[in-house]
N, C-alpha and C positions, 0 to 999 in steps of 0.2 A: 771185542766180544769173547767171554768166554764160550768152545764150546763144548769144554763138560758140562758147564752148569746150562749147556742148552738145552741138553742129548737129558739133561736129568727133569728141566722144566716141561721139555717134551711127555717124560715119563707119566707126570702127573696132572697135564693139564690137557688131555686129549677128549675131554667130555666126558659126559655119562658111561657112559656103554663101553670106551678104552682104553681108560688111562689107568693108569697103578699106583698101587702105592711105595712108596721107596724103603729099601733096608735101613736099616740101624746105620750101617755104613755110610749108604751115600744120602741120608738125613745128615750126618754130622757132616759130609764132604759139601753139601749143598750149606750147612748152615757157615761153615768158615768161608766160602767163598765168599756169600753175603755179607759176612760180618769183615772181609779182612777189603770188600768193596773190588774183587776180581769178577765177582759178577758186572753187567753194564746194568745202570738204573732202570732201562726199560725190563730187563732182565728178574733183575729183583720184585720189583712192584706186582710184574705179573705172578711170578712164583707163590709174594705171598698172598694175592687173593684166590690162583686158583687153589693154595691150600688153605685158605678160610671157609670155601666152597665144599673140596672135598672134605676137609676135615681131618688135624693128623694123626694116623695110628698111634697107638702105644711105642710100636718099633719106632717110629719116624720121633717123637720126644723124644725117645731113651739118645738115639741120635743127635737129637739138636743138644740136650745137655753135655754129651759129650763135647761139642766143641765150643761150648760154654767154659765145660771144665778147663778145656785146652788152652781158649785163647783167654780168658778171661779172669779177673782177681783170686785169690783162696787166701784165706785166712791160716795161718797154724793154727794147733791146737793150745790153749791156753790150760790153765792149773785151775779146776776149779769145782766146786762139791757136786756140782749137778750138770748133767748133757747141757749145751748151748740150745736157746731154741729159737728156731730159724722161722720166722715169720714170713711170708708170702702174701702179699695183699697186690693188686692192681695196679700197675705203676700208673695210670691217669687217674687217680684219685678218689676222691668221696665228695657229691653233689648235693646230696638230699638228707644222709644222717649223719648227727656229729659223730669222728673217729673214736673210739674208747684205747685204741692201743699205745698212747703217751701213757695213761696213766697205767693199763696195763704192764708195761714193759719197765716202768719206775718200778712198781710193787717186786714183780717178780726178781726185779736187779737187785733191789734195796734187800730183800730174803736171801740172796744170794745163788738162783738161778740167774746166769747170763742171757743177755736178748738179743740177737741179731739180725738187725733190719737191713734191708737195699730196696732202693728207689732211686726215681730221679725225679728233674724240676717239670714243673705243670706241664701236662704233655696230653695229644689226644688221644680217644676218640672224645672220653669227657670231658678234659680239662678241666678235673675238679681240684680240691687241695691235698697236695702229695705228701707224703711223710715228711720230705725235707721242711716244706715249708711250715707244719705242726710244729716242728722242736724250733726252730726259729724263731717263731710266736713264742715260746718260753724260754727263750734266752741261750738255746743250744743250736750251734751251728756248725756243719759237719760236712762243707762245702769249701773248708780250707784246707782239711787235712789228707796228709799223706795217707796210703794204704797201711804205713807201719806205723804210724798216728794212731790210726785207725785201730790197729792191732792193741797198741797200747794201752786207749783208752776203755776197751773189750776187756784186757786183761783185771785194769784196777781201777775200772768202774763197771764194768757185768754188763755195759750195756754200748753198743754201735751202731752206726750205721751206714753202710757201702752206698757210697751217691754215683750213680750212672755217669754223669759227665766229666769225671775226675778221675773215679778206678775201673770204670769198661769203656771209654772212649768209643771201641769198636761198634760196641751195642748202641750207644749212645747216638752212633751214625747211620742208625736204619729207624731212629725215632721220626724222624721227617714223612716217612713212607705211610708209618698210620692215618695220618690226616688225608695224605693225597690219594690213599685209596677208599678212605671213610670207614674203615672198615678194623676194627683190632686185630692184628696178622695172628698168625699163632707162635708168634714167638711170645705173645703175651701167653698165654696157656704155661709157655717154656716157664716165666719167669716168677710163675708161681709155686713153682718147686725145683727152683734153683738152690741149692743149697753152697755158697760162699765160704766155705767153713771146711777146715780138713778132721778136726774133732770131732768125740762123740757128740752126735746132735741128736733134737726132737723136731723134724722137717712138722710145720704146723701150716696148710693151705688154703685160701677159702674159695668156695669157688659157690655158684649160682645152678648149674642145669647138671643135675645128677650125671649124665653120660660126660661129663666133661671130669669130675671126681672118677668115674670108673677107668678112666683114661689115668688118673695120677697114680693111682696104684697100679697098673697092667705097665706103666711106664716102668718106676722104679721098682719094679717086681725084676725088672732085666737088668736093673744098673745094680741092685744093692739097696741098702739102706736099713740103719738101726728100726726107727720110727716113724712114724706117720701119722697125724692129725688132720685128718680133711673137715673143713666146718662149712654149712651153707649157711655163712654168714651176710651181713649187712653191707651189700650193693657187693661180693662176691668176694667182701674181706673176711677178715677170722673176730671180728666183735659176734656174740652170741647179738642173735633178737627178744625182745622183751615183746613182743605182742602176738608170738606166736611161739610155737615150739622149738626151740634148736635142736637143729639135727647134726651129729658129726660119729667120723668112723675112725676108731683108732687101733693099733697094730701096728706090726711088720710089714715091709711090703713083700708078697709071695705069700703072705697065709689071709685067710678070710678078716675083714675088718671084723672089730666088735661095735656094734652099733648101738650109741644111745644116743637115746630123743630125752631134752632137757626139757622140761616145762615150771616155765618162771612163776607160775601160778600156783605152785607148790611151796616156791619160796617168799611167795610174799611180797613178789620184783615183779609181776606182769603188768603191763601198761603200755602205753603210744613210743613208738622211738624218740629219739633227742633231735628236732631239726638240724640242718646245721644250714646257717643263715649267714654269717660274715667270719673270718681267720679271728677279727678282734670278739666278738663274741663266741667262740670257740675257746678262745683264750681265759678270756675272764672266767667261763664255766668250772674250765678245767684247774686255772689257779683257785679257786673258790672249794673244790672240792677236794685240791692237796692240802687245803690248808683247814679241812675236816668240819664241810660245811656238809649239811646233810639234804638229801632231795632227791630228786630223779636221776641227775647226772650220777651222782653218788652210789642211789643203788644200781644204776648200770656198769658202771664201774665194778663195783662190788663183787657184781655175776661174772663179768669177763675175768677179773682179775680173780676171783676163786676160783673158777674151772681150771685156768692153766695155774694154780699152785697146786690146784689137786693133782693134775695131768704131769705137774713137774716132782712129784713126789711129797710135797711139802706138808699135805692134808692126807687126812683118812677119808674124805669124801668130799662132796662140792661143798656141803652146809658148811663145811669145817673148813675148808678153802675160804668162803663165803667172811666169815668170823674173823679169819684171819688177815684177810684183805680189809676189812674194817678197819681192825685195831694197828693195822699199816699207815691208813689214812687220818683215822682219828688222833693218835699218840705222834703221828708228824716223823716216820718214816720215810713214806715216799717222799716229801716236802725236802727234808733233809738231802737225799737220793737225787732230788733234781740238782738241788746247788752243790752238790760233790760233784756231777754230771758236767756242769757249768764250768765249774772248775777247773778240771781237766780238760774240757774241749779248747776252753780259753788258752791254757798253760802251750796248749798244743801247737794251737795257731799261732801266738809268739812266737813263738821257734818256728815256725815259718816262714813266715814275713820279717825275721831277722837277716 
């Protein structure tokens, strides 16, 4: 038994009325302990639900990412016209709407902003469909490759992504704990503005209950950081909603966000979200709309992937982001984009398993 990490679980799980909250310090000394498994299982488990209970400070993330950053993968920085932009979605998936960030994350690579995903494989509390397993439904699989694979394919295709069970092993080892507590610890909070990346980036997060976003910025307001994108996105990812208003805050972290509310019913795109009902129909939607089929998926599409070309510099506004995400999907850009994508991840994994 560890008993720093008792003397620290003590700190914060002594009830209502007296228990604390922990420094920047001994957040990141409690989060490597867990992650490097010097804590004991009964140890861990408990730590992470009394901090789901409590709730973690700003200090206490700014903490856990630091031993993120420590123990865990970084990217260099690559050659490339426009910041990396570092997507943050749920690593237990999407249950209820189809994801739009496949086809997002083509457009933007295919323009020539880079895209940086991490996830892992289906995992709880939802157990719904994870990034990895989206790009595998179209032919991209990123489950064999090395971290400097990985780098590679970032560099001369704009687009990655860091799989939990291959380049953080460590984190991958407290995935079990979610489920046996029922509960999403708050390392999930962590891993929505982890940034993977040592280049300029645009950290873009999605999150669901406002005080959890006030927490992303009060976090990375202590660590740094170029940019920030927080979006209350679709099941707490960074897809805009089509049937209500999008809300998202963008900025520095350490100055006031600037806040716009998107309303699709200005553009001509408001309507029901996209079910999402089986991985093989997920698929056929999304191939159907690279290959410049028009409809609902399509203009959802449309709205995510304009907003961050406007966000990525690309456009003078959403409308114009908007137009240009079109003539990406319609003239057979993105399309293109996937099977370069294809290409390289294949080429990669050869040299692997060589």
């Amino acid at each position: 038994m560890s008993q720093i990490f008792r003397d620290l679980l003590r700190k914060i799980g002594s009830g209502e009325h007296t228990s604390q909250s922990l420094s920047r310090e001994e957040a990141r000394l409690a989060t490597e302990l867990m992650l490097r498994q010097e804590a004991t299982p009964a140890q861990i488990g408990a730590f992470l639900i009394a901090h789901r209970i409590k709730r973690p400070t700003p200090a206490e993330l700014a903490g856990m990412l630091d031993a993120y950053d420590a123990l865990g993968p970084a990217l260099p920085p690559i050659a490339a016209p426009y910041p990396v932009m570092v997507f943050g979605v749920p690593y237990d998936g999407r249950s209820r709407t189809a994801p739009l960030s496949p086809v997002t994350s083509l457009i933007l690579s295919a323009a020539g902003c880079p895209v940086l995903l991490h996830g892992g494989r289906q995992m709880p509390t939802k157990y719904g469909v994870p990034l990895v397993a989206l790009w595998q439904a179209l032919g991209v699989d990123w489950t064999g490759l090395t971290l400097p694979q990985v780098q590679q394919v970032l560099a001369q295709a704009h687009l990655a992504l860091l799989y939990l069970p291959l380049h953080f092993p460590l984190a991958e080892g407290l995935v079990a704990y979610r489920d046996e507590i029922g509960k999403r610890p708050p390392l999930a909070t962590v891993e929505l503005i982890w940034c993977p990346y040592r280049g300029a980036a645009t950290m873009v997060a999605g999150f669901v209950h406002p005080p959890t976003e006030a927490r992303f910025w009060e976090a990375l307001a202590l660590r740094g950081g170029e940019r920030l994108i927080t979006v209350k996105g679709l099941e707490g990812s960074c897809d805009l909603p089509r049937h209500r208003t999008g809300i998202v805050g963008i900025g520095r972290p350490g100055t006031e966000p600037e806040r716009h509310l998107l309303h699709p019913r200005e553009y001509g795109i408001a309507g029901p979200e996209i079910p999402y009902h089986t991985l093989a129909e997920w698929t056929a939607q999304t191939e159907a709309v690279l290959q410049g089929q028009t409809g609902e998926m399509a203009q959802a599409c449309q709205w995510n992937a304009g907003f961050y070309l406007w966000q990525a510099g690309m456009s003078t506004s959403l409308g114009a982001g908007m137009a240009l995400a079109e003539t990406y999907l319609q003239e057979g850009q993105a399309a293109q984009q996937l099977e370069w994508l294809r290409q390289q991840v294949a080429q990669n994994s050869q040299i692997t398993s060589i």
